[in-house]
C-alpha positions as CSV (number, residue, x, y, z in Angstrom):
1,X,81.3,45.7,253.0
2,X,84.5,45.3,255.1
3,X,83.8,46.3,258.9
4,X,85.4,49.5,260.1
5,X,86.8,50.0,263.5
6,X,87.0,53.1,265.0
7,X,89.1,53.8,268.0
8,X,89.4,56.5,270.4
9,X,92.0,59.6,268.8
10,X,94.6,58.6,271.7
11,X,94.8,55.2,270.2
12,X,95.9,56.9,266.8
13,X,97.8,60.2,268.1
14,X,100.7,60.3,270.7
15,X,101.2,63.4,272.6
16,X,104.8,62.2,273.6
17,X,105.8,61.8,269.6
18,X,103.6,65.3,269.0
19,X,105.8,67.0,272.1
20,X,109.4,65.8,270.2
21,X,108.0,66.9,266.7
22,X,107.2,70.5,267.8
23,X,111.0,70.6,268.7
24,X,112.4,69.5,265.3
25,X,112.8,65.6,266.2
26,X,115.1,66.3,269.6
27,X,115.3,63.9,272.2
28,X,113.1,64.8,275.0
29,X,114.1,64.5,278.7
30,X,112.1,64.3,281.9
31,X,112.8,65.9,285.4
32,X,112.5,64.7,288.6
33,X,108.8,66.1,288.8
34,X,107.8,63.8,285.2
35,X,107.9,67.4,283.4
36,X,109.2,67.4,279.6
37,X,111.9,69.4,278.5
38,X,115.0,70.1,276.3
39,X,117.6,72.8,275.9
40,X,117.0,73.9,272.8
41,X,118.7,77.3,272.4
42,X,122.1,77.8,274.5
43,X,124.6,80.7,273.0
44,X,127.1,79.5,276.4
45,X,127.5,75.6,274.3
46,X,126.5,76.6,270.7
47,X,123.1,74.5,270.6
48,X,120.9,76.3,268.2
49,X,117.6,74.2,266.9
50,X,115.7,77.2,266.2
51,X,115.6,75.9,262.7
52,X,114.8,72.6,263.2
53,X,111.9,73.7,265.1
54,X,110.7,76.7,262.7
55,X,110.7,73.8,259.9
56,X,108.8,71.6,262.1
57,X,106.0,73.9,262.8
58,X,105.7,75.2,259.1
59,X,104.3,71.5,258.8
60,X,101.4,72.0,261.3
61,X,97.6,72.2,259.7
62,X,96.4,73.8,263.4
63,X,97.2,77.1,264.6
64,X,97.2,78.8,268.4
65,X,93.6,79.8,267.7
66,X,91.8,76.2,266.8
67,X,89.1,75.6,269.0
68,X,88.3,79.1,270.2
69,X,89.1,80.5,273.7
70,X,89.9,78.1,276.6
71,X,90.5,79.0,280.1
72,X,94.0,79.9,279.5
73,X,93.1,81.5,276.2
74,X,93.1,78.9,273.7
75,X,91.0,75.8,273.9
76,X,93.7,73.4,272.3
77,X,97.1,74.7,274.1
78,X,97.4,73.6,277.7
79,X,99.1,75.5,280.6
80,X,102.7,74.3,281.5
81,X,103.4,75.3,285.0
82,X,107.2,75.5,285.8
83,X,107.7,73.4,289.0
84,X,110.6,75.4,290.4
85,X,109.2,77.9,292.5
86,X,110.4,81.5,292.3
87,X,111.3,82.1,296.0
88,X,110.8,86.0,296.4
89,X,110.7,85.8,300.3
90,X,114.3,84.3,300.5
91,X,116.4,86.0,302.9
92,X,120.4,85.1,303.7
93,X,121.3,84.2,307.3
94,X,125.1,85.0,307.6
95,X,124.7,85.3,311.0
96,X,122.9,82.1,312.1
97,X,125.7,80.0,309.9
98,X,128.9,81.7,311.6
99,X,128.0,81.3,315.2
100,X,129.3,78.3,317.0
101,X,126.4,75.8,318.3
102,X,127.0,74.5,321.8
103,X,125.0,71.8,323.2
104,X,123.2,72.4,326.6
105,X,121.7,70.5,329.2
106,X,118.7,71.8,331.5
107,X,116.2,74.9,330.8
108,X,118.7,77.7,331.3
109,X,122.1,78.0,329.9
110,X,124.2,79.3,333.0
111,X,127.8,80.2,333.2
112,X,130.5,81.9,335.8
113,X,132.2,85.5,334.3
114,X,135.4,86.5,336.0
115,X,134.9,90.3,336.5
116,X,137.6,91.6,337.9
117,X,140.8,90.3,339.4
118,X,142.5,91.0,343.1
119,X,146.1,91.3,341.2
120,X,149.5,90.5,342.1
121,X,151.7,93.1,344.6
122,X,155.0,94.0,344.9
123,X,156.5,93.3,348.6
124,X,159.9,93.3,350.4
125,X,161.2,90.0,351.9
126,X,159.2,88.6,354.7
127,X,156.5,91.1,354.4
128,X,153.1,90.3,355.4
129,X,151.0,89.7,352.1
130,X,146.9,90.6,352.2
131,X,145.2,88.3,350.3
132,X,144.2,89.3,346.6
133,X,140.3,88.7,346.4
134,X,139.2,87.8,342.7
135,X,135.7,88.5,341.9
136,X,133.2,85.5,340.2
137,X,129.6,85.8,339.3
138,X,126.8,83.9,338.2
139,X,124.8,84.6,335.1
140,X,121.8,82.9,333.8
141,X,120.2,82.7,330.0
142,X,116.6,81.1,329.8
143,X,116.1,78.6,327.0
144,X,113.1,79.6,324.4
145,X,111.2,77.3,322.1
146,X,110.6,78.4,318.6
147,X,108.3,76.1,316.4
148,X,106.8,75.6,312.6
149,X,103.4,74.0,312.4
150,X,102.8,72.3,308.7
151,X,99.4,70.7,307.6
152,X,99.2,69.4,303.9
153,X,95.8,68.3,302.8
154,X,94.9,64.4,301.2
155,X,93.5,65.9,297.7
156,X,96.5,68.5,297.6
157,X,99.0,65.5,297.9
158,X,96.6,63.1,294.9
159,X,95.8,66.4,292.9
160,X,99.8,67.1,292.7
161,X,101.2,64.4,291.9
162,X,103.2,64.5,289.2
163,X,103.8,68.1,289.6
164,X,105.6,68.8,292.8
165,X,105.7,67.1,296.5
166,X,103.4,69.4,298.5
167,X,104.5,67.6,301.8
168,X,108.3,68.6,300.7
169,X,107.1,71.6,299.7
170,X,105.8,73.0,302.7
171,X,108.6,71.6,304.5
172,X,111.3,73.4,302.9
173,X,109.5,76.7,303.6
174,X,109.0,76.3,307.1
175,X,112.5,75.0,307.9
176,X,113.6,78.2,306.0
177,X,111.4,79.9,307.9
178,X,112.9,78.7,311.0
179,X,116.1,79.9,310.0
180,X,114.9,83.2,309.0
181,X,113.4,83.1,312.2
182,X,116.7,82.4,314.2
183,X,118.7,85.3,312.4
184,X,116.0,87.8,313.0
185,X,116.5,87.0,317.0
186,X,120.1,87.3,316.7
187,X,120.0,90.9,315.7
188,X,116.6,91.9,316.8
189,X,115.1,90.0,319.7
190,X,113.7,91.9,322.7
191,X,112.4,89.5,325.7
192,X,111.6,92.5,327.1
193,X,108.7,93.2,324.9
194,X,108.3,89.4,323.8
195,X,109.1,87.0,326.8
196,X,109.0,83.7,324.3
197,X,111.9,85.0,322.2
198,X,115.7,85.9,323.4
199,X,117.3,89.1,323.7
200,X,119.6,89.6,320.3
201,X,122.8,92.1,320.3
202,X,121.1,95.3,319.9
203,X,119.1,95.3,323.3
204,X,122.2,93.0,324.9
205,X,124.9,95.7,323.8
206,X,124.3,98.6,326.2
207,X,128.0,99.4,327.9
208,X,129.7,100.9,324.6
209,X,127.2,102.4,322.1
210,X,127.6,105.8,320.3
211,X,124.4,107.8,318.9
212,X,125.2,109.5,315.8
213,X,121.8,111.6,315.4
214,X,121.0,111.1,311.9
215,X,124.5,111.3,311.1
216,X,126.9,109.0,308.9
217,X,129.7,107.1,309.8
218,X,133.6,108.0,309.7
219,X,136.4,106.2,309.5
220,X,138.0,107.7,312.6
221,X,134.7,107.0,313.9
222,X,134.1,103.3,313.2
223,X,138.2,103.1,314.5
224,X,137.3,104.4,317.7
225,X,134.7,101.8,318.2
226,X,137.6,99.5,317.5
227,X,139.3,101.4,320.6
228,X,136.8,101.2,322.4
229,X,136.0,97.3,322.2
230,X,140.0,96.7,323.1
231,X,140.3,99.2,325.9
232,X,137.1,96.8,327.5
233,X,139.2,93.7,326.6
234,X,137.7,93.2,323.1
235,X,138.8,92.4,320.1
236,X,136.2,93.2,317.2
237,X,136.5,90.7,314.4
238,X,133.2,91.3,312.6
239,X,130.7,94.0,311.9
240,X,127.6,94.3,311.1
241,X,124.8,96.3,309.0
242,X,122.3,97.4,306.8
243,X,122.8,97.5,302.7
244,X,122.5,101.1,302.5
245,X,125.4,101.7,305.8
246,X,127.4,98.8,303.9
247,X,127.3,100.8,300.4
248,X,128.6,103.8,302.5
249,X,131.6,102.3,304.3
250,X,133.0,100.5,301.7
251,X,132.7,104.2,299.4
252,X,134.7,105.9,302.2
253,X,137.2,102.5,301.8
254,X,137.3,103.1,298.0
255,X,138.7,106.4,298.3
256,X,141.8,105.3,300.1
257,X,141.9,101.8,299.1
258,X,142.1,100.7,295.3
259,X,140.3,97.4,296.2
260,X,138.5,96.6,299.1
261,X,139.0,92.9,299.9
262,X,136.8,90.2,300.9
263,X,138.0,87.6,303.3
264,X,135.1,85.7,304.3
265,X,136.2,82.7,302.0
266,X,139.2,81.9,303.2
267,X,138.5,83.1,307.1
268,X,135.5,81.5,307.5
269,X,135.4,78.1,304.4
270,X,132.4,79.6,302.8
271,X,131.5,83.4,301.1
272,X,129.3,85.9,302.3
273,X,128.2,88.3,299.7
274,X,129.9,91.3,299.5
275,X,131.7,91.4,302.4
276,X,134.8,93.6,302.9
277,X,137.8,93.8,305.4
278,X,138.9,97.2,307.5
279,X,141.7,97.3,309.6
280,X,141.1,93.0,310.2
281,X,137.3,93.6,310.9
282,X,135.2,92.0,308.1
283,X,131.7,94.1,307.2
284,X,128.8,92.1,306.6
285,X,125.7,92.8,305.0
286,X,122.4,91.7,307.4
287,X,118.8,91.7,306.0
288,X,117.3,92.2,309.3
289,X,119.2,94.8,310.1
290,X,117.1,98.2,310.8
291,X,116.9,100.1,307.8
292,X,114.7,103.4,308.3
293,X,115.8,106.5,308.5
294,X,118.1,107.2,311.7
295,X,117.3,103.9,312.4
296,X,120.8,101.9,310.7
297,X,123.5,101.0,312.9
298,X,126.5,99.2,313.0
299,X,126.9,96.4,315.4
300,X,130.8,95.4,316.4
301,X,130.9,91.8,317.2
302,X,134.5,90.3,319.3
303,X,132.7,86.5,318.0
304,X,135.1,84.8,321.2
305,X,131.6,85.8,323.1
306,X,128.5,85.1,320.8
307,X,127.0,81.5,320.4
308,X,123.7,79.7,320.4
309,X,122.8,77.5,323.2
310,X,121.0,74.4,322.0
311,X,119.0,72.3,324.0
312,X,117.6,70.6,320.8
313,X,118.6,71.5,317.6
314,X,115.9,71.4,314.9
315,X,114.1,68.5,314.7
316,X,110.8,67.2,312.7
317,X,107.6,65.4,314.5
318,X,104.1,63.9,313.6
319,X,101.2,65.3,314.8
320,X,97.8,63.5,315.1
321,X,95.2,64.7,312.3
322,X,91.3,63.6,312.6
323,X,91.2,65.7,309.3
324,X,92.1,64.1,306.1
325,X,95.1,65.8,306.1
326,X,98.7,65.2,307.3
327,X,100.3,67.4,310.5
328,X,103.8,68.2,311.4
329,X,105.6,70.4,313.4
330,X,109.6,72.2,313.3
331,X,110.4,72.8,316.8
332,X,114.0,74.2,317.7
333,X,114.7,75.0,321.7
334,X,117.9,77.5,322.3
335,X,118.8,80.8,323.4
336,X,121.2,83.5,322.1
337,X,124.1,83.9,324.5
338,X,126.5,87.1,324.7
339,X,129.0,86.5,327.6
340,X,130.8,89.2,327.3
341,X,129.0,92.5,326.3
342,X,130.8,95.3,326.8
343,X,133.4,94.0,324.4
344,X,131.4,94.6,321.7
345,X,130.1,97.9,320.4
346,X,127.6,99.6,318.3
347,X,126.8,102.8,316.1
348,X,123.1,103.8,315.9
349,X,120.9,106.5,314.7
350,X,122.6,106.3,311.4
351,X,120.7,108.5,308.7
């Protein structure tokens, strides 16, 4: 009687060959992350295999139910887990990307305004001249530290393998969350109620505001603010707002304008969704804007005077770890400087 070898059913089956069969014979590619795939279906370039694999799987002797119930509810099927993560938190900063970043030396960013000027006079010949007195002053802007502490386990970074970088991972997230973190400030910080953060524009913008009451915005009324801004030496370039007060400006545009325009791309190199020009000031759309109910506003920037002061842009560092784990931080020191504030403006209490 002849001997009989039996091997193991991965010697006799390959999953790789069963994978391709399943998809009527296609080539099969791999991503960066090892994970199998082909475009089978695309109506865009005209690739249709959904008969090749409908004839493919009329051959199969096993259906989605062989084996009974698995954890995933069916014994023989395995989960496929899509390594591009769905983002859901993301959140534009238009703001952080347009300000100019100036390097600064020391734990305060100081600088010398000009406030007023003695003038020039009008004299006869010979006449005795007074001096004209300019007036300087000093202004000080304290630097604040903003950081992102990471810690990716040993068995997370062996257990996905294969799957997705963990270590990447979590470092993507927290640099975007550094960002995030910057635009909120811009608009919204208050050192007055949190002493580690700066003050953003709508606690620095106090000279020229207008309180509408639960009211909406005009025209003549978002043209006065222009006024306004010039007659205090200002020239507003850029506004900015909520979704819902963006919706409502460019409606009052639309009635006068058959297209409202967007400039960003050519202005600024790049596009910011959305965005619209009035009377040369472009209207941007902020996420961290304020958006409850008389609570919207409308913040009108002259850009000469806004920029971050960076003492140390954002940088990445080691951290010790007795744990079997590995430890990073994100740490970014600046401050949010507004030299000039009463040249820009803003509308608040908007309904």
């Amino acid at each position: 009687m002849a001997n009989i070898t039996l091997g193991r059913p991965s010697d006799f089956v390959s999953a790789e060959k069963s994978f391709s069969d399943s998809f009527g014979d296609m080539a099969v590619y791999e991503d960066v992350n090892k994970g199998q795939s082909h475009e089978y279906y695309n109506p865009f370039t005209g690739i249709n295999k959904k008969d090749n694999i409908s004839s493919s799987l009329q051959k199969a002797s096993i259906d989605t139910q062989t084996g009974g119930p698995g954890t995933a509810g069916t014994a023989l099927v395995p989960v496929y887990v899509d390594p591009k993560f769905v983002d859901r938190t993301v959140r534009e900063t238009p703001l952080r990307n347009v300000l100019p970043r100036r390097a600064v030396k020391g734990l305060t960013y100081d600088y010398v305004p000009l406030t007023s000027k003695g003038g020039a006079v009008w004299a006869a010949e010979n006449a005795a001249i007074a001096d004209q007195v300019d007036v300087y002053d000093r202004a000080s802007v304290g630097i604040k530290f903003l950081y992102a502490k990471g810690r990716v386990s040993g068995p997370s970074i062996a257990a996905m393998r294969g799957f997705v970088d963990p270590t990447q991972l979590d470092l993507s997230v927290k640099t975007v969350s550094i960002m995030e973190a910057e635009e909120d400030m811009i608009i919204n910080g208050d050192a007055a109620t949190n002493p580690e953060e700066p003050s953003g524009l709508i606690v620095s913008i106090t000279t020229n505001t207008t309180d509408l009451s639960g009211g909406l915005p005009t025209l003549a009324g978002i043209r006065a603010e222009f006024a306004t801004s010039f007659n205090n030496n200002g020239n507003v370039n850029m506004a900015v707002t909520d979704a819902t007060t963006h919706n409502y400006v460019k409606g009052l545009l639309l009635d006068i304008q058959r297209q409202v325009t967007n400039p960003s791309e050519a202005v600024l190199g790049f596009g910011i969704p959305d965005a619209f020009e009035f009377d040369g000031v472009m209207f941007i759309r902020d996420r961290f804007m304020p958006t409850g109910a008389s609570s919207k506003r409308i913040l009108f920037l002259d850009t000469r005077y806004t920029f971050m002061a960076v003492l140390q842009d954002l940088t990445y560092e080691e951290k010790a770890s007795e744990n079997d784990s590995s430890v990073y931080m994100l740490k970014l020191y600046e401050a949010f400087v507004l030299t000039h504030e009463a040249a820009c403006t803003q509308i608040y209490g908007i309904a």
